[in-house]
PLY file of the C-alpha trace (Angstrom):
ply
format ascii 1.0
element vertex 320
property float x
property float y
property float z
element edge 319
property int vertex1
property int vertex2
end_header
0.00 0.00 0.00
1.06 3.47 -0.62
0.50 6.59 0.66
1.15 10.35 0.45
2.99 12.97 2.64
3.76 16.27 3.30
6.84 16.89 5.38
9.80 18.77 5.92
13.14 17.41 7.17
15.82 20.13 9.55
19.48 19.22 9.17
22.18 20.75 11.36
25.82 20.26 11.12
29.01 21.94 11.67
31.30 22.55 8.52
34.79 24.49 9.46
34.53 26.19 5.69
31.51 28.03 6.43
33.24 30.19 9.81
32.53 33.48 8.45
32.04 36.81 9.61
28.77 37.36 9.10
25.80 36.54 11.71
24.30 34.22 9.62
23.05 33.71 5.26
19.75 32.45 4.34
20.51 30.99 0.92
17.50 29.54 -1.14
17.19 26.94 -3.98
16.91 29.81 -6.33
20.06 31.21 -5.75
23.32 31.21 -8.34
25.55 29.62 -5.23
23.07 27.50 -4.07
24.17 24.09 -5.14
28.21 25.21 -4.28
27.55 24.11 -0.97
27.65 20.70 0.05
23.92 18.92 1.94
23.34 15.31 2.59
22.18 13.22 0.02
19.28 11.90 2.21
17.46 8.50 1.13
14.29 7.52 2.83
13.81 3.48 1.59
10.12 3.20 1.97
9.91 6.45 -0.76
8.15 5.99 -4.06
8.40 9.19 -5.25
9.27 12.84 -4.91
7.17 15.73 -6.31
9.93 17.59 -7.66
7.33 20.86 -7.98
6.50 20.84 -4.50
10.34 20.64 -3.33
11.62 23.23 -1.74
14.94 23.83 -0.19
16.93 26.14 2.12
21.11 27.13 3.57
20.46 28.99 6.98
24.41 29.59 7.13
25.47 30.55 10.58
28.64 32.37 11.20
30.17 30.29 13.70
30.28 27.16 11.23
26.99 25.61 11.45
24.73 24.53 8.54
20.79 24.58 9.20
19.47 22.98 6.34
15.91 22.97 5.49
14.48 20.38 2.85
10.56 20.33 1.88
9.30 17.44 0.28
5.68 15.87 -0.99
6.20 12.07 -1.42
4.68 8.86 -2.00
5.48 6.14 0.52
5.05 2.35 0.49
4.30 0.26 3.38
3.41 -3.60 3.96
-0.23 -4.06 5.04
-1.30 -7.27 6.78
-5.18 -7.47 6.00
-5.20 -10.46 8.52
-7.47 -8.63 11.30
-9.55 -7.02 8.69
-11.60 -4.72 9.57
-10.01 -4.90 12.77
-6.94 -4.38 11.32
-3.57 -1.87 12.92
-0.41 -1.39 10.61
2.98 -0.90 11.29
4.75 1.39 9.36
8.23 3.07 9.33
10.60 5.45 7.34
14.31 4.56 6.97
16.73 7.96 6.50
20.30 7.21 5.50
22.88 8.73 3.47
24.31 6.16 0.86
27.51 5.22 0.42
28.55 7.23 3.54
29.97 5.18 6.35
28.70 5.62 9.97
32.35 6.50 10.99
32.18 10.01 8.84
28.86 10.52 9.14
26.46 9.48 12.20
23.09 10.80 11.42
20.76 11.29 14.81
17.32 12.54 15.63
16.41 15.93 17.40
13.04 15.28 17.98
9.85 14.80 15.79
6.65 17.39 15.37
3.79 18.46 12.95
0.21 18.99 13.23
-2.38 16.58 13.75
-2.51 13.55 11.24
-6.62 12.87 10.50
-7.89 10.70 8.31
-11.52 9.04 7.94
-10.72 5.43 7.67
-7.35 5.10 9.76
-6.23 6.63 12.56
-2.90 7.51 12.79
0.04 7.85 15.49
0.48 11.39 15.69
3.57 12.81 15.14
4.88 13.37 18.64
4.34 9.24 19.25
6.31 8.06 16.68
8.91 5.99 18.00
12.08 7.27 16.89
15.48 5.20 16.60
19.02 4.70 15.34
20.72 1.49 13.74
23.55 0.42 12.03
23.64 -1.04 8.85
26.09 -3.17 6.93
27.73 -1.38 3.81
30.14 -2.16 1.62
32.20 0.51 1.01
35.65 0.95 -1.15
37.63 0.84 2.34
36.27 -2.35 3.63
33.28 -3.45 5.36
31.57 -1.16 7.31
28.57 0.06 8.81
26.12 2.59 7.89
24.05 5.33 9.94
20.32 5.17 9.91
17.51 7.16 11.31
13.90 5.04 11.27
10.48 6.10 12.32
7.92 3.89 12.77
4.41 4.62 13.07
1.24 2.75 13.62
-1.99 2.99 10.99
-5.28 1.78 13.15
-8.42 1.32 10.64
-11.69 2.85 11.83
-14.11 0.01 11.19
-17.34 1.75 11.05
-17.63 1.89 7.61
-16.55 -1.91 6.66
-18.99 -2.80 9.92
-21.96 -0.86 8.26
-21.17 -2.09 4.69
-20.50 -5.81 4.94
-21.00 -7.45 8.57
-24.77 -5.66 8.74
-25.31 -6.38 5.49
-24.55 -9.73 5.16
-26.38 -10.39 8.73
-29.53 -8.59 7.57
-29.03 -11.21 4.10
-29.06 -14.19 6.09
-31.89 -13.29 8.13
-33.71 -12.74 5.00
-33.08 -16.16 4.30
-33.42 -17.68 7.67
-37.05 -16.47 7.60
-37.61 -18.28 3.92
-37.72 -21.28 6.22
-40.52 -20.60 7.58
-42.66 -19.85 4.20
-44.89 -22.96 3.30
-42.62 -25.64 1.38
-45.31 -25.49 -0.75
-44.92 -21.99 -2.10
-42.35 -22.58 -4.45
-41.91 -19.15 -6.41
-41.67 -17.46 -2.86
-39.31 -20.09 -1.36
-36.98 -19.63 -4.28
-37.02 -15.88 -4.41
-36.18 -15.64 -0.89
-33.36 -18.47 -1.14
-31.74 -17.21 -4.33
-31.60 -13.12 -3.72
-29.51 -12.99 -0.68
-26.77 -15.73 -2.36
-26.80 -12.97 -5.51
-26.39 -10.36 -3.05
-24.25 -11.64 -1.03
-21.91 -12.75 -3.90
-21.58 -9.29 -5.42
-20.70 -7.76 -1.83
-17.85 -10.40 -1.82
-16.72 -9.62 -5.44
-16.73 -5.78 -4.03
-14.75 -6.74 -1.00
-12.21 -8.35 -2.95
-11.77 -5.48 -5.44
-11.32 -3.18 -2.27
-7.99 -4.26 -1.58
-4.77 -5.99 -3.19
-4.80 -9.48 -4.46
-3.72 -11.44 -1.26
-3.39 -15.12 -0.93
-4.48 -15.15 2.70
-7.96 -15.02 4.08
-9.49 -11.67 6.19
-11.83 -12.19 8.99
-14.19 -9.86 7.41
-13.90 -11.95 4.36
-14.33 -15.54 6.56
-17.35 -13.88 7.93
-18.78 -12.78 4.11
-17.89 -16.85 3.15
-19.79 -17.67 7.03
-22.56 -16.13 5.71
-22.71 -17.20 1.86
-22.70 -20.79 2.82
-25.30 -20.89 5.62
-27.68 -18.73 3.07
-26.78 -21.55 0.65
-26.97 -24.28 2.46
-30.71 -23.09 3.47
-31.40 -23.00 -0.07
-30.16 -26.54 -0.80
-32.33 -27.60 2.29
-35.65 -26.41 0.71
-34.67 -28.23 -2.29
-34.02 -31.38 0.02
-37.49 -30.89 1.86
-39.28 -30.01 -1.20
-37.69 -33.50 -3.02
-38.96 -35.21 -0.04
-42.24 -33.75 0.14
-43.17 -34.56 -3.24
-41.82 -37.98 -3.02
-43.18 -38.98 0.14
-46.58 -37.58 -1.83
-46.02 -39.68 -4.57
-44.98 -43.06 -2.87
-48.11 -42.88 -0.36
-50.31 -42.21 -3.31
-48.97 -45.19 -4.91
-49.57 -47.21 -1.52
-52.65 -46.05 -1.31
-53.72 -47.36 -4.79
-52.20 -50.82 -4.16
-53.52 -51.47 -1.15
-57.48 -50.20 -2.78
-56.99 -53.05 -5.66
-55.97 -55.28 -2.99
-59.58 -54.71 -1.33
-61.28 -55.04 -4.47
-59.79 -58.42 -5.30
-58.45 -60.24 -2.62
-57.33 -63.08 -5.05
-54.74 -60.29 -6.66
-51.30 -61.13 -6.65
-49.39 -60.74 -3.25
-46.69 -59.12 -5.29
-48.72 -55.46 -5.63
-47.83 -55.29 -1.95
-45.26 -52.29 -1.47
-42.00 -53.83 -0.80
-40.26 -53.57 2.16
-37.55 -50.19 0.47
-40.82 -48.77 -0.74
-41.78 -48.49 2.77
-38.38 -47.68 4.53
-38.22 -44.81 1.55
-41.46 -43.63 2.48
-40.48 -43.20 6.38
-37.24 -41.46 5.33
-38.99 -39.02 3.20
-41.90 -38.71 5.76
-39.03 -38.00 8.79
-37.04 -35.37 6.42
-40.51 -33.85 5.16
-41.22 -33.41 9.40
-38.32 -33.05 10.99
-35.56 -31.24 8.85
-36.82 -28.23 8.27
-38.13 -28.03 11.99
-34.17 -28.40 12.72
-33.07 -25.64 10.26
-34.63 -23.34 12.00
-33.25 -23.76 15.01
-29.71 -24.90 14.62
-29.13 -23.29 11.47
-28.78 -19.42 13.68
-27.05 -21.11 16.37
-24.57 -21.84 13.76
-24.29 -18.82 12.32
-23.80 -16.59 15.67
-20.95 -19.13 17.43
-19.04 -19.32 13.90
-19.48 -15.57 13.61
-18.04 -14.14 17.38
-15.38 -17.16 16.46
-14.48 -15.27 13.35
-14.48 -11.78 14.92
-13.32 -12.61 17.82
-10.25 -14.95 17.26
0 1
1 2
2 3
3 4
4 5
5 6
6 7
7 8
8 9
9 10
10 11
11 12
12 13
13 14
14 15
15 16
16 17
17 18
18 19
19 20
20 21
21 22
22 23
23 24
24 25
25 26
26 27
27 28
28 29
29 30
30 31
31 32
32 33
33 34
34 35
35 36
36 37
37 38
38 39
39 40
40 41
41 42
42 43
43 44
44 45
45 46
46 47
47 48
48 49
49 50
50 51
51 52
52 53
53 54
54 55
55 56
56 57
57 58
58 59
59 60
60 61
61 62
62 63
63 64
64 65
65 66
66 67
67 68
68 69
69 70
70 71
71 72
72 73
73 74
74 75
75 76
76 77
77 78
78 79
79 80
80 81
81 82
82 83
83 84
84 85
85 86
86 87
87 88
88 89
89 90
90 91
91 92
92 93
93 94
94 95
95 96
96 97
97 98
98 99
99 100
100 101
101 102
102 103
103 104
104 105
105 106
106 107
107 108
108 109
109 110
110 111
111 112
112 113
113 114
114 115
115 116
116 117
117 118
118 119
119 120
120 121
121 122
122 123
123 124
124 125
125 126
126 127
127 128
128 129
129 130
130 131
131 132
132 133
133 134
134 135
135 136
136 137
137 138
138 139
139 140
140 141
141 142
142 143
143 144
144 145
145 146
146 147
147 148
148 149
149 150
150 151
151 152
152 153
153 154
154 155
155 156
156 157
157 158
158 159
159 160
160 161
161 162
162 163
163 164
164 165
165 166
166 167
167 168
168 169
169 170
170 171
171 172
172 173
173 174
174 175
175 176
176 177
177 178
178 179
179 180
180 181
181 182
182 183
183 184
184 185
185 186
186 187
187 188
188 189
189 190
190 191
191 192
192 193
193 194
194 195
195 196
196 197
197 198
198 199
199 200
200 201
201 202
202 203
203 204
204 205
205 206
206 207
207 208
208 209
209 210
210 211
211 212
212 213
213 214
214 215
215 216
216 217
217 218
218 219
219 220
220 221
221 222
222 223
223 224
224 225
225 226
226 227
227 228
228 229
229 230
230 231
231 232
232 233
233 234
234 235
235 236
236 237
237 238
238 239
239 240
240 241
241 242
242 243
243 244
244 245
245 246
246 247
247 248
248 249
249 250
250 251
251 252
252 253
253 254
254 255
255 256
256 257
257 258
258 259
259 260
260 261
261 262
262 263
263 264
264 265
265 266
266 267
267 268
268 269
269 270
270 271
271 272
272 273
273 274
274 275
275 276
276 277
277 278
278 279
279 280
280 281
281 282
282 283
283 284
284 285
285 286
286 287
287 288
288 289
289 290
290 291
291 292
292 293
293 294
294 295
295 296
296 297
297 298
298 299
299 300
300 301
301 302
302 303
303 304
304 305
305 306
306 307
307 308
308 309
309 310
310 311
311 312
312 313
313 314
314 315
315 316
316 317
317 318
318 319
């Protein structure tokens, strides 16, 4: 993920060529002499990019030696989200400073202090400036007089998503979808255009809010609890719709096979010389009390286990 800043970064350093006279120069990036004195050659790693238009540089050249340099900068950062936790998600993000190529031995780079005004944004909230944590490390370099070790400043910062808006949009949703469906179970089996409706729309629904989800962030190979809970509630919406299909198989069946009994045994009272063999076998009969237990009984059991489900698979989700 990327992201944009505004900042400005103070250098100070002593430099024996600059003891002068004078009190002190101010010496912009539009003047002649500007670039004939020296300023560190500053590399953040996480950086993009650099606006060159909105760059703006300054010398404050004190007499006494001392170089306060001034650099203003708008740049494009990167940082490694973990969507894990989604939308309970916090980030951890940092910026690397260090001069390349300059060993830590000639030039140790350290921090004095960090401000700016009040970081706000609408879906994360941020570590304001003043909590940063701020730190110094070495690394390795390989430099033309040997190994060595480098001088770097990092700053890490945390990124803590507000999850109102993923809360409102998806969890609420997708609960308000399955109780849609939850209540198809108790329509009459029987009213097949209304069963189906209420079956089908909240899988369709529920699908496209998935295909949104996924479009909302990077292609990741690991699952989100947000997106566990959208998958939660696609396949207990489906599975109720493959249950009315169940009980309406066995409704019609048992219908059919008890009709056929029915007949049987009436020629068997109008000739009681017919052939014993009319009599409904023994599977016909077992099939019947199958059909006549799922027809009774399954359904019944959908509508009670089939939420209790849903709500301990749910706070395991978003609660794990």
């Amino acid at each position: 993920q990327t992201y944009k800043m505004h900042y400005t970064i103070k250098w100070v350093w002593r430099d024996c060529r600059l003891l002068m006279n004078c009190m002190y120069i101010n010496l912009n990036d539009d003047n002649d002499l500007f670039t004939s004195f020296w300023k560190p050659r500053v590399r953040i790693s996480e950086r993009e990019d650099n606006s060159a238009e909105m760059k703006v540089e300054r010398h404050m050249l004190m007499g006494h030696g001392w170089d306060k340099f001034t650099e203003e900068h708008v740049s494009h950062f990167r940082c490694s989200f973990d969507f894990t936790d989604m939308p309970y998600d916090e980030q951890d993000c940092k910026l690397t400073f260090f001069l390349p190529d300059e060993p830590s031995w000639f030039i140790t780079l350290s921090w004095n202090g960090l401000d700016g005004e009040e970081l706000t944004n609408a879906e994360w909230e941020l570590t304001q400036p003043r909590e940063w944590t701020l730190d110094h490390q070495l690394a390795e370099l390989d430099h033309v007089t040997g190994e060595t070790t480098s001088s770097q400043l990092v700053a890490g910062f945390k990124l803590r998503r507000r999850p109102a808006f993923l809360v409102n949009n998806y969890l609420v949703h997708a609960s308000m979808f399955y109780l849609l469906s939850w209540v198809g179970l108790w329509i009459d089996v029987g009213a097949v255009p209304a069963r189906a409706a209420v079956g089908v729309i909240p899988v369709l629904v529920t699908s496209n809010k998935m295909s949104a989800l996924s479009a909302s962030i990077p292609p990741i190979s690991y699952s989100t609890r947000l997106a566990d809970f959208m998958q939660l509630t696609l396949a207990m919406i489906t599975m109720h719709m493959l249950e009315y299909g169940v009980v309406h198989f066995a409704t019609r069946r048992h219908k059919l096979l008890s009709e056929r009994v029915k007949k049987s045994e009436q020629v068997m009272q109008d000739n009681t010389e017919a052939d014993r063999s009319r009599e409904p076998s023994r599977l016909i009969q077992m099939e019947i009390a199958v059909m006549n237990c799922i027809t009774r009984y399954l359904e019944m059991a959908a509508r009670v286990l089939s939420p209790l489900i849903y709500a301990v698979a749910a706070a395991v989700i978003l609660q794990s």
